[in-house]
N, CA and C of each residue as an Amber inpcrd file, in Angstrom:
protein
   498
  19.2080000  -8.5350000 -57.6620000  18.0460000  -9.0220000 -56.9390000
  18.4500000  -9.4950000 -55.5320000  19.7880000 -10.0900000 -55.4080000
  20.2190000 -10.5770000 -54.1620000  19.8960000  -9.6450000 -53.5260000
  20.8660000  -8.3870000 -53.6800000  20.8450000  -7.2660000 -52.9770000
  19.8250000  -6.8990000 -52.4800000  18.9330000  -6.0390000 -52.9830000
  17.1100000  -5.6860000 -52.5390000  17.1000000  -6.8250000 -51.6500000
  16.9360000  -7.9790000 -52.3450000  16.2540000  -9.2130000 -50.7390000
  17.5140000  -8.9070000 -50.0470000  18.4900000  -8.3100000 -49.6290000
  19.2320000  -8.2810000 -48.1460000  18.5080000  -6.9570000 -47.4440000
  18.6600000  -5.8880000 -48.4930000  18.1280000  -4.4320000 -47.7670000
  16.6940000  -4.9500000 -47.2010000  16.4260000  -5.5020000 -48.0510000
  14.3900000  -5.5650000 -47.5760000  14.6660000  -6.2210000 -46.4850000
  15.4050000  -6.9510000 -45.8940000  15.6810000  -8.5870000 -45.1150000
  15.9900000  -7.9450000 -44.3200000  16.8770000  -6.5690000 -43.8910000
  17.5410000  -5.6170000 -43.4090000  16.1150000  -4.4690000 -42.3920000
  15.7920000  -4.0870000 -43.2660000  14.4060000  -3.4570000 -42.9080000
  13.4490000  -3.9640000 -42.2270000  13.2360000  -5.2750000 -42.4300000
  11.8760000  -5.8660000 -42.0220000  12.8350000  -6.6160000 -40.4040000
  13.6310000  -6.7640000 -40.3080000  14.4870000  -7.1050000 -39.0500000
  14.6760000  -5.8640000 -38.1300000  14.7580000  -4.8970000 -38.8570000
  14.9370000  -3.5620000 -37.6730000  13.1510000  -3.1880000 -37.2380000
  12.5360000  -3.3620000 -38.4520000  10.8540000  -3.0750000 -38.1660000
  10.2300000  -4.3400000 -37.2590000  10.8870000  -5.5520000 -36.8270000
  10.3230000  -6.3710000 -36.0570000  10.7290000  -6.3050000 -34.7810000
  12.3960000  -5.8530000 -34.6170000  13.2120000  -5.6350000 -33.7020000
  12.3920000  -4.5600000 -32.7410000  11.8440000  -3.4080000 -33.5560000
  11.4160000  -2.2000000 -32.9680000   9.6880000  -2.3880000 -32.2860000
   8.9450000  -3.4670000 -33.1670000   7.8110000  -4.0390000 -32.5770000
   8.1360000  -4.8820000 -31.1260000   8.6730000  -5.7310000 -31.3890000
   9.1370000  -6.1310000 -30.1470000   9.6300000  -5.2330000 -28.3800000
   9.9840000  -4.6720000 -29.2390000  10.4130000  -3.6480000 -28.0020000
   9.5770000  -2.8160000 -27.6790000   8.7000000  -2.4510000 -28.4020000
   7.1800000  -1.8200000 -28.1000000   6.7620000  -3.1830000 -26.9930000
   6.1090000  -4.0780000 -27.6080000   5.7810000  -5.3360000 -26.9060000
   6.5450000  -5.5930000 -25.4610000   7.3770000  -5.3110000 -25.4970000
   7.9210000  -5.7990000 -24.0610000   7.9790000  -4.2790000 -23.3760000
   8.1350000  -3.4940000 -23.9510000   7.4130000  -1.9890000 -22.8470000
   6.1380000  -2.1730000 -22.1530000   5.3470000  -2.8330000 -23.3680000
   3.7090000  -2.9000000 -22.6880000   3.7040000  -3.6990000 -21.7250000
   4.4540000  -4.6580000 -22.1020000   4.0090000  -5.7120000 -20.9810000
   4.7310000  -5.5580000 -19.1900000   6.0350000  -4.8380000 -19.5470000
   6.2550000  -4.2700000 -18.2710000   5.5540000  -3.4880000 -17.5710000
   4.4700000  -2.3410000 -18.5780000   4.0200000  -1.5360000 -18.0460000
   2.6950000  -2.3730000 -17.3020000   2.0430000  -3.0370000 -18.1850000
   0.7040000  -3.5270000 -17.4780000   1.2860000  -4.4630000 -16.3000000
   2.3240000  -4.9740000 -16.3100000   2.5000000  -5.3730000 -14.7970000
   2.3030000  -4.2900000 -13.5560000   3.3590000  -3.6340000 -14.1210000
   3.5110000  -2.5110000 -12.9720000   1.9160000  -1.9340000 -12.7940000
   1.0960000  -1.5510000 -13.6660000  -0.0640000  -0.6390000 -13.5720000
  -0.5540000  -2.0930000 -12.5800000  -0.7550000  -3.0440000 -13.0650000
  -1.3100000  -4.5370000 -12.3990000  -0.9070000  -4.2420000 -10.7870000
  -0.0920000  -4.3820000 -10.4830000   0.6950000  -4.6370000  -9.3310000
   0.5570000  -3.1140000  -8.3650000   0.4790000  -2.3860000  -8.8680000
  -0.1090000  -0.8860000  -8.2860000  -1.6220000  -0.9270000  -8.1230000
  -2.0930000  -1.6970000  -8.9440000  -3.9330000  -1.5910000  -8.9690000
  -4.5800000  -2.0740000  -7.8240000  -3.3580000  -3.6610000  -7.4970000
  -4.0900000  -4.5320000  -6.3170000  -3.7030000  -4.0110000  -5.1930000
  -2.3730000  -3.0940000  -5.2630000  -2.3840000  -2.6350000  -3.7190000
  -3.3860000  -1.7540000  -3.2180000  -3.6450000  -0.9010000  -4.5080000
  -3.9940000   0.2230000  -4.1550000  -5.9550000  -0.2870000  -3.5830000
  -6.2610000  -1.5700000  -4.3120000  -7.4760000  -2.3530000  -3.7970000
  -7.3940000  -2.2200000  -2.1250000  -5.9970000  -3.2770000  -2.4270000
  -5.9420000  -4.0150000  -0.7150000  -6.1100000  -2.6450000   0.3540000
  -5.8820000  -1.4110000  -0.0550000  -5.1390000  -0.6950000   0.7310000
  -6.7570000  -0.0200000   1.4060000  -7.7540000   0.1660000  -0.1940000
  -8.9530000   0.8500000   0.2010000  -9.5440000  -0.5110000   1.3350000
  -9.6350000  -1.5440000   0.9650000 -10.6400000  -3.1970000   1.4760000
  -9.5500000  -2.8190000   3.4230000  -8.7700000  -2.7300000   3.5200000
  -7.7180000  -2.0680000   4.9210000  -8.9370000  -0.7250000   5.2310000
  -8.6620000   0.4140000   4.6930000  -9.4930000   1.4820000   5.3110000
 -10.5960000   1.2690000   5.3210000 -11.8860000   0.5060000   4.5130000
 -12.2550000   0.3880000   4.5850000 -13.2710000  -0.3130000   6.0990000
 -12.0310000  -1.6250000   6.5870000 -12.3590000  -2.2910000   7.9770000
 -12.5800000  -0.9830000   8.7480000 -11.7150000  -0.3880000   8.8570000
 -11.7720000   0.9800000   9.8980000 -12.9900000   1.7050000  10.3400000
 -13.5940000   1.7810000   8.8340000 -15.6800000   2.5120000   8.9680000
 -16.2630000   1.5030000   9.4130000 -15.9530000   0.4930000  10.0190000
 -16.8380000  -0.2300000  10.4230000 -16.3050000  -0.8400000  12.0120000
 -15.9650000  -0.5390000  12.4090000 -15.6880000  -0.4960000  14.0150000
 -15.7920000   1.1070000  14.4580000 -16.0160000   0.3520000  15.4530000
 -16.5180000   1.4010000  16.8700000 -15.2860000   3.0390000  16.9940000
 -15.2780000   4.2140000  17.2210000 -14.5580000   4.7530000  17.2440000
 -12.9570000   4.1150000  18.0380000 -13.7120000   4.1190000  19.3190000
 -12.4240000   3.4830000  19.9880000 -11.7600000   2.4770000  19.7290000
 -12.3060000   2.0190000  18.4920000 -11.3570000   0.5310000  18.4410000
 -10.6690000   0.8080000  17.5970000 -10.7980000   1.8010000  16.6070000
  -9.3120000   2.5110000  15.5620000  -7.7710000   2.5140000  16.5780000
  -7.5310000   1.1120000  16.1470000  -5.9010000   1.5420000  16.9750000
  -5.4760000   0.3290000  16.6800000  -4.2110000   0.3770000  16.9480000
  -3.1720000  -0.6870000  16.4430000  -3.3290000  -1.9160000  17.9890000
  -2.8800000  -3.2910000  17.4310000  -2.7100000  -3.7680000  17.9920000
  -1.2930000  -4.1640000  18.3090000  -0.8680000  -3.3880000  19.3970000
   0.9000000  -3.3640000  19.8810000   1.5530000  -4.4640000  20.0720000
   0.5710000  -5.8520000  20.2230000   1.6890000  -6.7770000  19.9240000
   2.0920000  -7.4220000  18.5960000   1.6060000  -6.7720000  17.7690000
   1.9970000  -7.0620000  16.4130000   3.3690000  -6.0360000  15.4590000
   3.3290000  -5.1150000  16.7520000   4.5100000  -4.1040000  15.8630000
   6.1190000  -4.8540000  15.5230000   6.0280000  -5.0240000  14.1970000
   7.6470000  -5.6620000  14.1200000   8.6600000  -4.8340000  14.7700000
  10.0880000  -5.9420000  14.8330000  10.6680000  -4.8850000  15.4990000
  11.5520000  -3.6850000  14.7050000  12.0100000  -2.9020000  15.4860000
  12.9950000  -1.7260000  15.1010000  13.6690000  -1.2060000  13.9010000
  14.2430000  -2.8300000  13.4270000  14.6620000  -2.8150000  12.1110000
  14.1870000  -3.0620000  10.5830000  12.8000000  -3.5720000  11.0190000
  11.7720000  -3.5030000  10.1500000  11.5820000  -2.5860000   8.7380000
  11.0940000  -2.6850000   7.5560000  10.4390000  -1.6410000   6.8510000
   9.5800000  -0.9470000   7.2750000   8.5200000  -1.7420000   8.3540000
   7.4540000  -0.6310000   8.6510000   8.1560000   0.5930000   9.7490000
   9.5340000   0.5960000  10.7620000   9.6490000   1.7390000  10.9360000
  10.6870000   2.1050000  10.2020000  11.1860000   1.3280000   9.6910000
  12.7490000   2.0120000   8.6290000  12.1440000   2.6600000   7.4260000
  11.1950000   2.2810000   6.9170000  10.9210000   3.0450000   6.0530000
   9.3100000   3.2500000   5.8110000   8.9740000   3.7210000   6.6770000
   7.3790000   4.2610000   6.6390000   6.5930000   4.6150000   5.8280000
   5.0460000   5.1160000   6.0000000   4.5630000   5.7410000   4.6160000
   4.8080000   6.7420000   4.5790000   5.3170000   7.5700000   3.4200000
   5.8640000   8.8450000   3.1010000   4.9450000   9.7090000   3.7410000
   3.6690000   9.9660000   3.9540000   2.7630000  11.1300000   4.7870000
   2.9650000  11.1190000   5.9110000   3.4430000  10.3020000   6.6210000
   3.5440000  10.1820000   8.2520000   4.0230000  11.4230000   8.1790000
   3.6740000  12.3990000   9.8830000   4.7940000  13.3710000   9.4850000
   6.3730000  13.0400000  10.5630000   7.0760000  13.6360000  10.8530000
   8.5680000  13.6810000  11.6550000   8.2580000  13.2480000  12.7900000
   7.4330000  13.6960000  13.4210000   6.8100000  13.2510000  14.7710000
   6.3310000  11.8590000  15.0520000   5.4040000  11.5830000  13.6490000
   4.7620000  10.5990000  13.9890000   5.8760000   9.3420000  13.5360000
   6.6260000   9.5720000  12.5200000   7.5310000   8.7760000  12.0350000
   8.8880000   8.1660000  13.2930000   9.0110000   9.3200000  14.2090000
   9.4950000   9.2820000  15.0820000   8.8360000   8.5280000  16.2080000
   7.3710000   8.3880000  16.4330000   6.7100000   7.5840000  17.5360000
   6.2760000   5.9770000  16.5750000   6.8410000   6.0340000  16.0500000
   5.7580000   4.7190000  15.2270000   6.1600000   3.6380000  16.2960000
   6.8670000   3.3060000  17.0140000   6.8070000   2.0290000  17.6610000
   6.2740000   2.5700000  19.4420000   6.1630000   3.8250000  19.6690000
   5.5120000   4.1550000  20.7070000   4.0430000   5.0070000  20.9840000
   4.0590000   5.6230000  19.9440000   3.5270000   6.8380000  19.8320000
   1.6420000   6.5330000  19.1590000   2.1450000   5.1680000  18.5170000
   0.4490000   4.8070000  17.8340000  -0.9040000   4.6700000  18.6580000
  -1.9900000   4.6650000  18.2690000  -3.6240000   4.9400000  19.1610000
  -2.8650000   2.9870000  19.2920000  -3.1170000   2.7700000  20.5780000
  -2.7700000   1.2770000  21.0800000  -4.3900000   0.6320000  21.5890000
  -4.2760000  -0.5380000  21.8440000  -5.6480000  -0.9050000  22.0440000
  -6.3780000  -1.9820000  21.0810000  -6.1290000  -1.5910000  19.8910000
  -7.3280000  -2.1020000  18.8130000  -6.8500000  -3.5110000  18.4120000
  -7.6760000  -4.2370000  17.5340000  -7.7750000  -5.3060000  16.9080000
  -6.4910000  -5.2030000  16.1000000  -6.5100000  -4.0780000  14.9670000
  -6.1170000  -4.6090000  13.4950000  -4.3360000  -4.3600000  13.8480000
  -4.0430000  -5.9180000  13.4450000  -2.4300000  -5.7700000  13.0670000
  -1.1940000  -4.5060000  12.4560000  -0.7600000  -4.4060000  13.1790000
   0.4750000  -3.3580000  12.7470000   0.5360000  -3.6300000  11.0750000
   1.1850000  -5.1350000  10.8520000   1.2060000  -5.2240000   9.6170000
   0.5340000  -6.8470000   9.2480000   0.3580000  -7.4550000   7.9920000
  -0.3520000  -8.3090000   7.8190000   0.2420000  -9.0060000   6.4130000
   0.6020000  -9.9080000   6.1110000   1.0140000 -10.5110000   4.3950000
  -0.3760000 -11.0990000   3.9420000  -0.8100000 -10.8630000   2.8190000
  -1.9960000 -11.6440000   2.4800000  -1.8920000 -11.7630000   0.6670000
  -2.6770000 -12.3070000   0.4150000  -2.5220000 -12.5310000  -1.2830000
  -3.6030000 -12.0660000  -1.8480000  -2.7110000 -11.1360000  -2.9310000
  -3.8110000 -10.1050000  -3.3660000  -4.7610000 -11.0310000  -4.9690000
  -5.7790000 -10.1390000  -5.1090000  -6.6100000 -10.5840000  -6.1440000
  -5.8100000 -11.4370000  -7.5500000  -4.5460000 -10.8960000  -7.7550000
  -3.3240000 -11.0900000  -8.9180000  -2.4950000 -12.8160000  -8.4440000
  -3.3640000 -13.3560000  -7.3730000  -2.3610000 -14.5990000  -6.8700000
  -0.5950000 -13.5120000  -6.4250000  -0.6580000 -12.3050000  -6.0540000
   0.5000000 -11.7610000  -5.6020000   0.5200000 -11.9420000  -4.2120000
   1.8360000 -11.6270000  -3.5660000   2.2090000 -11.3260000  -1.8220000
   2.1190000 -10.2190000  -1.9470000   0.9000000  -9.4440000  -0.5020000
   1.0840000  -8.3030000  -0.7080000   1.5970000  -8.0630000   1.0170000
   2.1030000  -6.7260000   1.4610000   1.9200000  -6.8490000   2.6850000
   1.2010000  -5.6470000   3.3310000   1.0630000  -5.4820000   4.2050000
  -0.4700000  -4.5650000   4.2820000   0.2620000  -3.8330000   5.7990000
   0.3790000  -2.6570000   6.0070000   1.2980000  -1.8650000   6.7390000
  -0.0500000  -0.5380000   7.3390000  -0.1210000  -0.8830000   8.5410000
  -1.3320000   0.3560000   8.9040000  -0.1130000   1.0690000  10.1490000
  -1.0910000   2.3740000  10.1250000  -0.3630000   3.2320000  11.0480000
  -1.8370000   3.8170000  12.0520000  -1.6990000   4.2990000  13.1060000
  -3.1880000   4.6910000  14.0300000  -2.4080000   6.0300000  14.8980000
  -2.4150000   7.1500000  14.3990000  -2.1790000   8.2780000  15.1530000
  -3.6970000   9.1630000  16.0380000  -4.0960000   9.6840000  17.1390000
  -4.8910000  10.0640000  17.6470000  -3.9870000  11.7210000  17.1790000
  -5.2750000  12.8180000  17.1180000  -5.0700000  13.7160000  17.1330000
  -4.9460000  14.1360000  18.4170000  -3.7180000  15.1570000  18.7880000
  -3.6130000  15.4520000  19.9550000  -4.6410000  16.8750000  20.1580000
  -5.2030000  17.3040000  19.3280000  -6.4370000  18.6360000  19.8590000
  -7.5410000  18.0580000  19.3220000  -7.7650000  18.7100000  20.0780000
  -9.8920000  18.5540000  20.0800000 -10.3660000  17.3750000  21.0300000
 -12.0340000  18.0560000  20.6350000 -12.8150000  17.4850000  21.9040000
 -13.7650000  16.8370000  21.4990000 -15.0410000  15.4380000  21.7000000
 -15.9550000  15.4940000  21.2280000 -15.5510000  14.6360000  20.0540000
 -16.9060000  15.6700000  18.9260000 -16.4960000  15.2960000  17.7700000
 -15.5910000  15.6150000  16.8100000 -14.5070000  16.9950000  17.6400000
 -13.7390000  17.7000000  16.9290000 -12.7240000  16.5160000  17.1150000
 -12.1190000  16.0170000  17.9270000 -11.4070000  15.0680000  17.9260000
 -11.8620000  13.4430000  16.8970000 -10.1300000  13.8580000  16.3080000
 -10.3050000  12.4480000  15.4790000  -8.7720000  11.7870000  15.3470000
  -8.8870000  11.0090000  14.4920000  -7.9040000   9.7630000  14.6460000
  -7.4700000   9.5490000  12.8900000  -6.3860000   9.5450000  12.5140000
  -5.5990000   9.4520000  11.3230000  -4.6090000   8.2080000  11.1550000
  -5.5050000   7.4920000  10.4970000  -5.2110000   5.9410000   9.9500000
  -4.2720000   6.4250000   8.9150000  -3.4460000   5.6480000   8.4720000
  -2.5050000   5.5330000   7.5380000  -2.4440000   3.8410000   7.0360000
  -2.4220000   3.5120000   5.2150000  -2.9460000   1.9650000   5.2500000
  -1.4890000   2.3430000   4.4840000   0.0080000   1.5640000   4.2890000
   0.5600000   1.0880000   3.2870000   0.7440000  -0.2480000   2.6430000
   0.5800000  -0.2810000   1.2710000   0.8100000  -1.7020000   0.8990000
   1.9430000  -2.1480000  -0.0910000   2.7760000  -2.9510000   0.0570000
   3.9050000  -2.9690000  -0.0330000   4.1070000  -4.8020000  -0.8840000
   4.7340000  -5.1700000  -2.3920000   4.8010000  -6.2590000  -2.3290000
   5.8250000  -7.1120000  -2.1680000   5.4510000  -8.3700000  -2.0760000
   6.3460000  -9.0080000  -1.3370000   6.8820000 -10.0750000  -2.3510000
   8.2030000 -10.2920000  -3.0410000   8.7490000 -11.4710000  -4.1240000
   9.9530000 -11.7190000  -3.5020000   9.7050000 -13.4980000  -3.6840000
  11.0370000 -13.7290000  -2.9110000  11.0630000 -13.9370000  -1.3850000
  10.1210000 -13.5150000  -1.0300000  10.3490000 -13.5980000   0.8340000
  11.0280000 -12.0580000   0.9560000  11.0650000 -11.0450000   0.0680000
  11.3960000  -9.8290000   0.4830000  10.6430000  -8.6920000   0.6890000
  10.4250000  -7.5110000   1.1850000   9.5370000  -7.0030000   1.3320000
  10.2310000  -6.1110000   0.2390000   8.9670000  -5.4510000  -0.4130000
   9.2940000  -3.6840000  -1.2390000   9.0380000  -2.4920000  -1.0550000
   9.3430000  -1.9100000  -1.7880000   8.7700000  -0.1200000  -1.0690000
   7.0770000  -0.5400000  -1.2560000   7.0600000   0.5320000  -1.1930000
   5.3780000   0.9650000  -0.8620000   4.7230000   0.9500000  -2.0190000
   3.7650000   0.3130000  -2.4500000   3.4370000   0.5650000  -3.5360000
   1.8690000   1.4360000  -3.9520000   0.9440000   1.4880000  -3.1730000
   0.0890000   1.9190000  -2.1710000   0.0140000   2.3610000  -0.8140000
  -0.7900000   3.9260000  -1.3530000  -0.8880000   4.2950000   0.2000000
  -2.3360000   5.2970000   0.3920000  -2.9510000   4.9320000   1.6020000
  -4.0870000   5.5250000   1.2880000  -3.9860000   6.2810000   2.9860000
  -4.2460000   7.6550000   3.0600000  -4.6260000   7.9900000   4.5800000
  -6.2610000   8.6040000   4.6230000  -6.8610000   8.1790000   5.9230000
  -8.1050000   9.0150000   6.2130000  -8.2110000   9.5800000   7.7210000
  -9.3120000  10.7290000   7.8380000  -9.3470000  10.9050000   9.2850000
 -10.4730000  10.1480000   9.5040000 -10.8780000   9.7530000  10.7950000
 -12.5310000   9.4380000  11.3470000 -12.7920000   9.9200000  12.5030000
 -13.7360000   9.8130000  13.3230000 -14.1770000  10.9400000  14.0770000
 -15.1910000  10.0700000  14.6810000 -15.8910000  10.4120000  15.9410000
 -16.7420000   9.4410000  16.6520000 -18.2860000   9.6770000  15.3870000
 -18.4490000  10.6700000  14.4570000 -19.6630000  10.7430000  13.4770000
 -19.1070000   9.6330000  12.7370000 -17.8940000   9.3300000  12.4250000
 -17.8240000   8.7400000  10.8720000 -17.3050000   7.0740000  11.2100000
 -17.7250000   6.6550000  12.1230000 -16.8430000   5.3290000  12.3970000
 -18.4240000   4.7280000  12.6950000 -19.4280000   4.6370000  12.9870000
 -20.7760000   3.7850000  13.5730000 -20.8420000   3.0300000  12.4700000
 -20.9770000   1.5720000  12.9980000 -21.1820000   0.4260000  11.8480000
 -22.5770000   0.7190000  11.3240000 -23.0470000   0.3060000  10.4720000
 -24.2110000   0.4940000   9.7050000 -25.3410000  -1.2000000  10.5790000
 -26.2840000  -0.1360000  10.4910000 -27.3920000  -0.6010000  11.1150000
 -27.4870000  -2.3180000  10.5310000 -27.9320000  -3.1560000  11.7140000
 -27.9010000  -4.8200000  11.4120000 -29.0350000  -4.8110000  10.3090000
């Protein structure tokens, strides 16, 4: 009888061992899905500001660009292309309101940091001409910044930027 109660004692320790470790998969995972969800919020509530100013005011505000050694040009949002990745501290639509980059606290009580990019298309005329926002959002633990965890790009165009009627 000893025996059986060790095997059973044996079994029910590897069958709790193996619940557990289910349990702590999930819970890593719903962080991560968590922590991907709010950027990917912050990132639309970012493009979002954009439909609601004036065409010309889509552009970075240049005294906010960190400097050189930064994440936002050391390691950019992956769509930028070579060119633009290459102008990010010269090359952006200059002029506008919204911050290069921004730390704010997302819906989760998290640090998030909020990384925009403002390229003007160099062809077209009119309304063929438009402008390619780039939003990354990136979190922040520790006082450190992280990769990207969110990223959203859009074009707009002098049709798609008019604030909505008062």
């Amino acid at each position: 009888m000893l025996i059986e109660l060790l095997i059973s004692l044996t079994f029910l320790t590897v069958a709790v061992g193996a619940l557990l470790a289910v349990f702590v998969s999930s819970a890593s995972s719903l962080r991560h899905v968590s922590i991907e969800g709010n950027a990917l919020a912050l990132a639309d509530k970012q493009m979002e500001t954009f439909k609601t100013v004036a065409f010309p005011s889509i552009a970075i505000d240049t005294t906010t660009l960190p400097p050189s050694s930064d994440v936002y040009v050391t390691s950019p949002a992956s769509n930028l292309t070579s060119s633009q990745q290459a102008a990010i501290t010269s090359g952006q639509r200059s002029g506008g309101i919204t911050p290069a980059t921004q730390t704010v606290t997302g819906p989760d009580n998290r640090t998030y940091r909020i990384d925009s990019y403002v390229y003007d298309n160099p062809t077209g005329s009119g309304y063929e001409q438009y402008v390619q926002a780039t939003v990354a959002v990136r979190s922040v633990i520790g006082g450190t910044v992280g990769p990207v965890r969110a990223q959203v790009t859009s074009a707009f165009n002098q049709a798609s930027t008019r604030p909505p009627p008062a």
